[in-house]
C-alpha positions as CSV (number, residue, x, y, z in Angstrom):
1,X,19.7,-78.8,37.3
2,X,22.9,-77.1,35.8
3,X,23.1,-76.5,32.1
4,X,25.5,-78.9,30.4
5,X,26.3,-76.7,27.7
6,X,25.5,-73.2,25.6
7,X,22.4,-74.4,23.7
8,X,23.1,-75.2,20.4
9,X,21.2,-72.5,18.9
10,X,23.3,-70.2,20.3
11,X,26.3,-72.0,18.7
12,X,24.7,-72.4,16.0
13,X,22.9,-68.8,15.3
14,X,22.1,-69.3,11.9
15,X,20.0,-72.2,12.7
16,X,18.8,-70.5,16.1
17,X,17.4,-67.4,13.8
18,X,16.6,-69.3,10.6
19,X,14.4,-72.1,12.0
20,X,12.1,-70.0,14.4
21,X,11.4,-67.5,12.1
22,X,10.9,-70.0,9.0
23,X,8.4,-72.0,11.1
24,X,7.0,-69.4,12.9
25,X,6.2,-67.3,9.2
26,X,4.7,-70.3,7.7
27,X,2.3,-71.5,10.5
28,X,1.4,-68.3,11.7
29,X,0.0,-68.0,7.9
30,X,-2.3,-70.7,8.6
31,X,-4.9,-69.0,10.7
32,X,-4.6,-71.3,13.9
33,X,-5.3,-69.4,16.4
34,X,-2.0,-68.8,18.7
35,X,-4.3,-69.9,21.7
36,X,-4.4,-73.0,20.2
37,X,-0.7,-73.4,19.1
38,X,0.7,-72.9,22.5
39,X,-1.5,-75.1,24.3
40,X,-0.8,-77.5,21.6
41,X,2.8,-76.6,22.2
42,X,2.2,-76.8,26.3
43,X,0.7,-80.2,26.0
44,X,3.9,-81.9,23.7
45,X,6.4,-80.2,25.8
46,X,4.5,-82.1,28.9
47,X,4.3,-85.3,27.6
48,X,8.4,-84.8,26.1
49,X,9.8,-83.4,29.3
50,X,10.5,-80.3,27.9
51,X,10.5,-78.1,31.5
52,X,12.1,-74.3,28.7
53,X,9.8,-74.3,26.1
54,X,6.8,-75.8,28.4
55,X,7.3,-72.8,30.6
56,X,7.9,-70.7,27.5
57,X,5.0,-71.7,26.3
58,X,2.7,-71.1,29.2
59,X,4.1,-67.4,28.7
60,X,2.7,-67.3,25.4
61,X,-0.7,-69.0,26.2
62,X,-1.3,-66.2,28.7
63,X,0.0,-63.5,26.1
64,X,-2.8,-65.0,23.8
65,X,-5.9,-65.2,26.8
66,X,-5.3,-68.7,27.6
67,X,-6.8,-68.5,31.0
68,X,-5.6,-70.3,34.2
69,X,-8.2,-73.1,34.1
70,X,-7.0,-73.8,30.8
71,X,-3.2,-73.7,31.5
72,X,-3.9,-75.6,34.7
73,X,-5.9,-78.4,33.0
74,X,-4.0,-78.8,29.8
75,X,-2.4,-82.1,30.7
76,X,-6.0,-83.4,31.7
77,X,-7.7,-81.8,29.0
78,X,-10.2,-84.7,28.4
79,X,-12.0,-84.4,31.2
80,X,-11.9,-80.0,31.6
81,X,-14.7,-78.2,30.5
82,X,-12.5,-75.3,29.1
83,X,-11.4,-76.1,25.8
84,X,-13.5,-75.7,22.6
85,X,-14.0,-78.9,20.2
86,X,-11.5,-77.5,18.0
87,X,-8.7,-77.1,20.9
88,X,-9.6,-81.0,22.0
89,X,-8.7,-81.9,18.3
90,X,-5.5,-80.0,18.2
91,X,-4.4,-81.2,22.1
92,X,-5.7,-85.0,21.1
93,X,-3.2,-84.2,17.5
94,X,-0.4,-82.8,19.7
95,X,-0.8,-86.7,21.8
96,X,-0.5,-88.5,19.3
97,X,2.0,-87.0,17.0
98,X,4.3,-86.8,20.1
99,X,3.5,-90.5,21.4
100,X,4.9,-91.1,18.1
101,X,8.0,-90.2,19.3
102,X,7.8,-92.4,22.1
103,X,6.1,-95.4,20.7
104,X,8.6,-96.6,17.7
105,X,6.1,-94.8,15.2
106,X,2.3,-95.6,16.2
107,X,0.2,-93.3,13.3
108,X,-2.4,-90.7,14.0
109,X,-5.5,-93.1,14.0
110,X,-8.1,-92.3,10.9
111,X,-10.9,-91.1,13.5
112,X,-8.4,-88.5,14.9
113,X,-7.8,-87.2,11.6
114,X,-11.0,-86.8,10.7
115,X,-12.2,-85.0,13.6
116,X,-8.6,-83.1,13.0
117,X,-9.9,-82.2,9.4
118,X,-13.4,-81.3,10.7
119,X,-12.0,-78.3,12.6
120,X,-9.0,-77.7,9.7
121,X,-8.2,-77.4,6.8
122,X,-5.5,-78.6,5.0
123,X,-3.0,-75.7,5.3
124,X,-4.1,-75.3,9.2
125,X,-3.2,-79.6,9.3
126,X,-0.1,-78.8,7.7
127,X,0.8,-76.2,10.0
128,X,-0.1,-77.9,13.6
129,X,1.9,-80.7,12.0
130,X,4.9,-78.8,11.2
131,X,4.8,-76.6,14.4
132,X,4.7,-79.9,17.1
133,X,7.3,-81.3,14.8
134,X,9.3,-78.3,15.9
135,X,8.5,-78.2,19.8
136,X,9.3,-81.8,19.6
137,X,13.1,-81.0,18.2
138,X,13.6,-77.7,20.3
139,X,12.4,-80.1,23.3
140,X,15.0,-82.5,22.5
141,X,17.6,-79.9,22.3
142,X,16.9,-78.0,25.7
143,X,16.7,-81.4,27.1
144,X,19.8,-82.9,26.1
145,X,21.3,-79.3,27.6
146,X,19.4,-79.2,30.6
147,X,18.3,-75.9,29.3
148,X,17.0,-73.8,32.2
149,X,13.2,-72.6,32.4
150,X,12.6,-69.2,32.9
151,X,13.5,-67.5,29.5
152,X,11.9,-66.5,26.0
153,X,13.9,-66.7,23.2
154,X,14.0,-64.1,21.1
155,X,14.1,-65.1,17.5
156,X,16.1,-62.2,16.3
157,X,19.1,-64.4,19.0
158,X,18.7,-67.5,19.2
159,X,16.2,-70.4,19.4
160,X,12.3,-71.1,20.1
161,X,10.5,-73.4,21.5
């Protein structure tokens, strides 16, 4: 697949510096663990297509002790034995809150928030929110590019995933 054009966050380098970091600062306060953000992250960029920031992602799951069972199982996390109750509630969040996206606005079903909240709090709710919200839009972006896997964006350049 050949890139259609420079990503826009290089373009754009004041929103390629000032998003990332922004997000990044204010859900990294949170106390998720970045385990479970990037699988979180891994399983939204699946289900959106997004090939750069899935891979980019899968850089930073490993970086955090994500192990291979883990990575390798993500998308069929349901029926793997390798993620905590916790993690389920965040991947079963990241479904939804992408099907969303695909499903002309189906909501986050009551018993999925609650089992959501029984693993975090509000802040750490806020957070996951906010954080898929923003895979989901630097998905769209590389895929409207063709952005290339293969690369981590460093935040002090240019875009995130």
């Amino acid at each position: 697949m050949t890139l259609r054009m420079t990503n826009p966050f290089y373009l754009l380098p004041e929103a390629g510096t000032a998003i990332p970091k922004a997000l990044e600062k204010a859900v990294f306060s949170a106390d998720i663990p970045k385990s479970t953000l990037a699988i979180a992250a891994m399983r939204a960029s699946q289900i959106n297509g997004g090939t750069a920031c899935l891979w980019a992602e899968v850089q930073l799951a490993k970086k955090e002790g994500i192990t291979d069972d883990q990575i390798a199982t993500v998308a069929a996390w349901r029926n793997a034995p390798y993620f905590t109750d916790a993690e389920r509630a965040a991947l079963a969040f990241a479904e939804a809150i992408t099907g969303m996206a695909h499903s002309g606005g189906a909501m986050v079903s009551d018993e999925l928030w609650d089992e959501l909240s029984r693993h975090y709090d509000e802040k750490q709710r806020a957070a996951l929110t906010l954080w898929l919200a923003g895979g989901t839009m630097f998905n769209i972006v590389n895929n409207v590019v063709r952005e290339p896997a293969g690369q981590i964006w460093d935040n002090s350049e240019a875009g995130d995933s």
